[in-house]
Structures are given as C-alpha cells and as structure tokens.
N, C-alpha and C positions, 0 to 999 in steps of 0.2 A: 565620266562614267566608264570611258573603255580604258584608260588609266588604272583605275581601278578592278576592271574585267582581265586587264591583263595582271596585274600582282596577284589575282583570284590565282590565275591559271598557271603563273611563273609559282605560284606558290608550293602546289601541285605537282610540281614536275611534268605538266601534260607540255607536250611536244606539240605547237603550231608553229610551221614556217614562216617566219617575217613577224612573229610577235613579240621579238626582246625589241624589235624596233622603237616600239613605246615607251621603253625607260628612256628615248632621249628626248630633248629638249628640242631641238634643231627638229627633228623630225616630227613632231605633235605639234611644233608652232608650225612648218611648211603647209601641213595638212589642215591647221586651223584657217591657216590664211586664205589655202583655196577652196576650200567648203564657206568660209565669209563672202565670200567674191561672188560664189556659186547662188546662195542664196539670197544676196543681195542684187542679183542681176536677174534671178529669175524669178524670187516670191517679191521683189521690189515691183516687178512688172503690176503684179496682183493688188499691190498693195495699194498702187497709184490708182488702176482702176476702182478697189473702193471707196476710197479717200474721195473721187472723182464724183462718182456715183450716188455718195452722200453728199456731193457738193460741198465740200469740205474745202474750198477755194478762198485764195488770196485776199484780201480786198486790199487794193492800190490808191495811195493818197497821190493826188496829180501834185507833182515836185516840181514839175516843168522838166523834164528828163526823159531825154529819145528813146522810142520806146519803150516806156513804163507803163502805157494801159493796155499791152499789147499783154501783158502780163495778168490783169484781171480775171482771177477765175484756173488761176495755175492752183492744183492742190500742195495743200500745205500739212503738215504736220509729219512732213516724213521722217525725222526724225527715229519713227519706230521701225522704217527699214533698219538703220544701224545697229538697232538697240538688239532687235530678233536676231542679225547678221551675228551678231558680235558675242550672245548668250549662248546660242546651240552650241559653235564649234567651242567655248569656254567649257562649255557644262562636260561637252564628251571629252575633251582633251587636255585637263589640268587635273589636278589633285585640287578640287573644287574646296575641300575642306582649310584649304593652307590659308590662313588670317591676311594674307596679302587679299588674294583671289576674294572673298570673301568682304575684304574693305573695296574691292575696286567694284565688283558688283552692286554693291550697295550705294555705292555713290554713284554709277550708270545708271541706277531706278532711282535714287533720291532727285536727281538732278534732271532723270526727266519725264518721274512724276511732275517737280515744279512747273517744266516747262510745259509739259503735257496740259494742265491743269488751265495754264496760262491760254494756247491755242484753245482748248476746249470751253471756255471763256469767251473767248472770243468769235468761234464758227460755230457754234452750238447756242448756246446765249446770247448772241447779237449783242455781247457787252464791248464795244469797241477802244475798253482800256484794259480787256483782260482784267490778270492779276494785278493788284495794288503791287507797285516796284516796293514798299515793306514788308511783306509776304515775302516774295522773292528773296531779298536779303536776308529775312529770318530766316528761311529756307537754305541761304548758301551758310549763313551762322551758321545752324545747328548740325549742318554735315561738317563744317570746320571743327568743329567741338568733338563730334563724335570721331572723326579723323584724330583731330589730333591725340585726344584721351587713351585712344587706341596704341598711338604712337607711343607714347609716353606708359601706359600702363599694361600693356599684353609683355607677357614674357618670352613669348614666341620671335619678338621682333626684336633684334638683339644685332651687334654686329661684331666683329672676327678682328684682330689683328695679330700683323709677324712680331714674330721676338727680335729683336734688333740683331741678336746672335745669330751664327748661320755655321751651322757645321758642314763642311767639304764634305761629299761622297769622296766625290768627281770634281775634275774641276769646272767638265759642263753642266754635273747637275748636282748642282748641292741639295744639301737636305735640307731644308725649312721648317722651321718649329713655329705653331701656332699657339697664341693665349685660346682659353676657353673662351666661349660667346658669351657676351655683356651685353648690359642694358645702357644705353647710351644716348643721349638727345643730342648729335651731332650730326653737322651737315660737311656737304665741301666745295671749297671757295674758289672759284677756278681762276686759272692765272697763276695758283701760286703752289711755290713747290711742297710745303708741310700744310697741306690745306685741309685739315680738318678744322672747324669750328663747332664750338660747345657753344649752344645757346645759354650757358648759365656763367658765362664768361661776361656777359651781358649784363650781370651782377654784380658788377667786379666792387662793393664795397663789402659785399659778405665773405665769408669762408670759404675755401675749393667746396669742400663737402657739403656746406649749406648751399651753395650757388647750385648744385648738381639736386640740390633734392628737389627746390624752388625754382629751378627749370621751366617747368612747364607754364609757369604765369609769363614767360618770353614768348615759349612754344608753339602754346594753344594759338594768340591773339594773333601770330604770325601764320599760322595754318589760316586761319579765318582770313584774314587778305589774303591770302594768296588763292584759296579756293572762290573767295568774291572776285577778285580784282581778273582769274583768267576766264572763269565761267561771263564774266559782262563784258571781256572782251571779244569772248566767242560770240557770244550774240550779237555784236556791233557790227563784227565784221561781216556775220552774214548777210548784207546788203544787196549785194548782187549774185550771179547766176555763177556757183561752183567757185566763189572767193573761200569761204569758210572751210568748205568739206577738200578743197587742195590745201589750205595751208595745216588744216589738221592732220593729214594724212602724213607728210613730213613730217610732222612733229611726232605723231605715236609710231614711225618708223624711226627715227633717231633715237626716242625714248624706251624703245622695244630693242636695239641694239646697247645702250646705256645698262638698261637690267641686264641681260644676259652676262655681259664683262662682268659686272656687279655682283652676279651670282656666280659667276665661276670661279674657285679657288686661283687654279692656274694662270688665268686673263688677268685676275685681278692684281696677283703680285705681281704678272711681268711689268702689269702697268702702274704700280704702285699706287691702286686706287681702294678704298674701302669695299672688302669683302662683305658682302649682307647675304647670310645662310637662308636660304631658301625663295627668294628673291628672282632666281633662275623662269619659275610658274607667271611670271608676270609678262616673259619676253611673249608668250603664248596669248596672254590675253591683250597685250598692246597690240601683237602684230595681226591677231581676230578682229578686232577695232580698224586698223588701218584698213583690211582687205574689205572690212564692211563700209570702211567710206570712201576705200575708191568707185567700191562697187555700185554705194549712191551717185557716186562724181558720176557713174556714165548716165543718170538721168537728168543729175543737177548742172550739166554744163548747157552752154549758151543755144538755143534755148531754152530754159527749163526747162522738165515737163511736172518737177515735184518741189518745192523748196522744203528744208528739213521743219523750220519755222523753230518756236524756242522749245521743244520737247527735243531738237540733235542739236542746237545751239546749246543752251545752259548745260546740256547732257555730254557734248563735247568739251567744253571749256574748263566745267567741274571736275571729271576724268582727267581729262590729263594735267591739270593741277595736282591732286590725289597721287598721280603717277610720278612725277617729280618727286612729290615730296617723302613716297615710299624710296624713292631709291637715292633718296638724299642730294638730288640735283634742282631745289628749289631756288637756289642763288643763280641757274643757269635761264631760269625763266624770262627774264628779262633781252635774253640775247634769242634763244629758243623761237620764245614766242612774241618777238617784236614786231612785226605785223598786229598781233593783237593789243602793245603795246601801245603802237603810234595811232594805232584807230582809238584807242580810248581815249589818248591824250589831245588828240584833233575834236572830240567831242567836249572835253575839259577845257582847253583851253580857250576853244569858240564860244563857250557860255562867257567865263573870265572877261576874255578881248570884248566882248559885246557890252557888259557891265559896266566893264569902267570906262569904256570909250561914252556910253548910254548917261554915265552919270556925269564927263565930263566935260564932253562936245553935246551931249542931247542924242536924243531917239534918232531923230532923221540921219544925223552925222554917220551913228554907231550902224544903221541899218543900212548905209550906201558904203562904210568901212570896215566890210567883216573881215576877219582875221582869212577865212577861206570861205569861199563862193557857196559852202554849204557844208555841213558835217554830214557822217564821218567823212576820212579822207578821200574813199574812194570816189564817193557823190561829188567831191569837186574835182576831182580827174573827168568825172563824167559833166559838168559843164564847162570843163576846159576842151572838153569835145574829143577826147578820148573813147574810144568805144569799151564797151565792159568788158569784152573777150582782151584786147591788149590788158586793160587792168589785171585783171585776174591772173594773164599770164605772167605778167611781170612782178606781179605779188610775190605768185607761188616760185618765180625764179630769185628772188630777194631770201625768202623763207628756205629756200633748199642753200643757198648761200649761207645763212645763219648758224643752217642745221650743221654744215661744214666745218663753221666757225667753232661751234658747243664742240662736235669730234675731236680737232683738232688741240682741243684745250687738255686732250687725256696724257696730251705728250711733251707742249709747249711749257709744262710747270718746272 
C-alpha cells in the first residue's frame, strides 16, 4: 500500500523527503523485515496468551523422551504469528498486485488454512487424528495445480535472456543487448555451466515445438511433489522446540537473496544466471517471512512457550517450495532443504526396514531391529541422549552450511 502511496505522490510531483526511498528493493525488503520481527515479537506475545486462554494446548503422546510431558499444555497453533508477521509488512511494502506476490500469498493462506483446519480439529474438536492425511494431500495437490497452471499459463511470468552478441562501449563496460521476455517452462540445474533445463526436453520423442507446448504434463506433476514432498517435510521436522522455525529461517533468507540476483538485470548477467523480470517483489516477501520466523524462533526455542503446530508447519514447507519454484531453484531443493530431506527419509525408510525385516525374521525380530531407535531422526538423537537444544543447534548449523553450498553453486558452474 505505501508502494503504491508513494507512485501516488512521485506521480505528482509532490516533494516528500526520504520518499524516492521506496522505489528500492533493498530498502522496502529491510523495513519489511523489521516491522516482521517487530510484530512477531510483540503481537506473538498476545497471541500466545489467547491461544493459552482458550486452552488451545499441546497434548503430548509419552514416547518415553526426557522431558516431553513437561510440554503438556504448551499452546499450539502458532503458526498465525508468522502468518500476520509476514502479511502486514507484504501488504504495505510490495506492489501487492505483481502475480508473484499474489501466487506466494495464496499459497501462505492455502497452506495454512490446511494446517489451520488440521489443529483446529484437533483443540477444538477433541478429534485426536485431526485432518484425514488425504485431505491434506488433496490440499497440497491442488495448490501444486494452481501453482503450476499459473506457471505455465499467466503471461506476466516470462523470463529474459542476453544475445550472445555483445557490442564494446568500453572495454569496462560493454553494451548488452537483451531478447524480449518469453514464456518459458525452464528451470536451472546447478553444478553446471549451460544449466538451463526445459521441462519438455523430458519429451524428447516429440518435436522442439510440440515438447514445449506439452510441457506442462512434465510441469504441473512436478510442482505437485515438490509442493507435497517439502510442505510434509516441514511438518516432520517440527518435532522439537525451534528445529523447524531455524532451519526455515535459512532457507527463506538464502531464497530471498536467490530472487533478488534473479530479478536484477545487472546481478544477474554478471553471474550469468536467468533473469526473471519482476521477481525482484519476492526478495521482500521471503525476507517478511524470515524476520517473522525468527521473530517466532524467540518464543519457540528450548523452552517453548508456543509451537507453530501444522497451521506454520504445512504453511512453511508449502511457501518455500512455491518460492523455489518461482525463481526457478526447484532442482536446488534437495541440497537447500536437506534437513527436511533426511527427516522425511528417516520416516520412509523406518516404515520399509520394519516391514521387510517384520515379514522376514517376524515382529519380535523387526521390533528389537529398528532401522533407528525412533523416527523422525531427530527423536532418535533424543534416545541416543542428546538433549534437544544440541539437536536443534546442530541441525540449523548443517542447514546454514547447505545454504552456503546452494550460494556457492552461482559461481562453481
């Protein structure tokens, strides 16, 4: 809205001091991040005492895990700190209307109505399975579908490249000639030096031009895992006290530095990375996100006093999937968000190892030879006698390493 208050008034020619500030990026995302922080630290307070007040509290399955019913009666569904943290300063400080902005909103309320829906089920209802996990899925489907559709058919989302030509100014600064904005269903492949990849490549028994029209039957199904596969690893991980809401917070601060290079002409050729025109609006709402989930981290660490529960879980995990995939870093997921990775796989694989050990030695066997002492991973750090606070730090020091690994990929190509 003040984005908009300010073109009002630049429009105008009216003279206020310190209001061209507004056409930057840098300076609208700084301001987003500490009004996120601001009122995640201070209406989060509030938020916890009603959530409290309604008795809107935990209920703890005894795991056999030190101090876990110490936790009984912790409020839960905080996830709508983030969610408020993260809408204000978006609403006053993007160009709200830009189809990015617009797709990431949408998928922050789609993702945590589900989750929403889900707790409220469960503290409200006394229904102690919540949502049916197919609901959820159909839920993460149909935001993948609408995601990708978007992707694939708005004209607005298009991306930029140089002409191979490059006519000399200077010899410091040459001139660069740019193609017109296309429509494009490519991502890029990191590690390598020509790394763009066309999903219709994927095709390869049809035609260039028929594989590019047919696209999106590669597209869509691949937006859809990816929006499942990191939204249920966000909720996995949320396990213990400030695991989820620190390794999220890396990530949409790596992701929020990704869009920006991405939207910037200049960043983006020096680093010879895909331009995406208008894309810039996203560094603002990623790094709005982050500041609103440090700003939870200061209630959700050890010991809690909020957990986000699945209305900031699914609502986190669904987000920055969306986020990726707008800025074309969905193959980077895997390295990114390998924390949420390995916790998924440690719950996958523990079902597996139990099954066929269950069907080949017998129950007693498979139940005295689990693959790990308990899923997810971090529960059996915590009956290897680890306490949760090492966990968690060591996570989010793994995760900030990763985040390093994705950066340094803009150069190593």
């Amino acid at each position: 809205m003040l984005y908009y208050l300010y073109e009002y008034i630049h429009g105008r020619a009216i003279t206020i001091p310190g209001i061209n500030l507004f056409k930057y990026i840098s300076f609208r995302a700084g301001i987003s991040v500490l009004l996120s922080v601001f009122i995640a630290l201070i209406y989060g307070k509030k938020i916890i005492g009603y959530l409290r007040k309604k008795q809107m509290g935990e209920t703890v399955r005894d795991l056999g895990l030190e101090g876990q019913k110490q936790k009984e009666g912790t409020p839960t569904m905080g996830g709508i700190i983030i969610i408020i943290a993260t809408l204000v300063p978006v609403l006053l400080f993007t160009k709200f209307t830009n189809v990015y902005i617009i797709l990431l909103i949408l998928s922050m309320l789609w993702m945590g109505g589900i989750g929403f829906i889900d707790d409220y089920l469960k503290k409200i209802r006394k229904n102690k399975d919540g949502l049916s996990g197919k609901f959820k899925v159909l839920g993460q489907i149909g935001l993948g579908c609408i995601v990708g559709i978007t992707m694939y058919q708005n004209p607005n989302i298009t991306v930029k490249r140089e002409y191979s030509a490059r006519t000399a100014v200077t010899r410091d600064h040459p001139e660069k000639k740019f193609k017109p904005s296309e429509k494009s269903i490519t991502t890029t492949v990191p590690f390598m030096k020509n790394n763009e990849f066309n999903y219709g490549k994927i095709l390869f028994w049809m035609e260039e031009e028929k594989a590019k029209e047919w696209s999106w039957i590669v597209f869509i199904p691949v937006v859809i895992f990816i929006v499942t596969a990191v939204s249920n690893g966000a909720n996995i991980t949320d396990g213990i006290d400030g695991l989820a809401a620190g390794i999220s917070a890396v990530i949409l601060l790596t992701l929020a530095l990704f869009a920006y290079l991405s939207g910037n002409i200049i960043f983006a050729d020096y680093l010879n990375i895909m331009f995406l025109p208008n894309t810039g609006e996203i560094t603002i709402f990623a790094i709005a996100m982050a500041g609103a989930v440090i700003g939870f981290f200061w209630y959700n660490t050890y010991p809690a006093q909020v957990f986000m529960g699945d209305t900031g879980s699914l609502m986190l995990g669904g987000t920055i999937a969306v986020l990726a995939i707008i800025i074309r870093k969905e193959l980077l997921i895997p390295v990114l968000c390998g924390i949420f990775l390995v916790e998924n796989l440690s719950v996958i694989l523990q079902v597996i190892v139990f099954k066929y050990r269950k069907k080949r030695y017998g129950l007693e066997y498979a139940q005295n030879n689990r693959l790990l002492k308990m899923s997810p991973l971090h529960h059996h750090y915590q009956k290897e006698g680890f306490h949760e606070s090492k966990i968690v730090n060591r996570m989010i020091i793994i995760g900030v390493t990763l985040a390093v690994i994705c950066l340094i990929t803009l150069k190593t190509r």
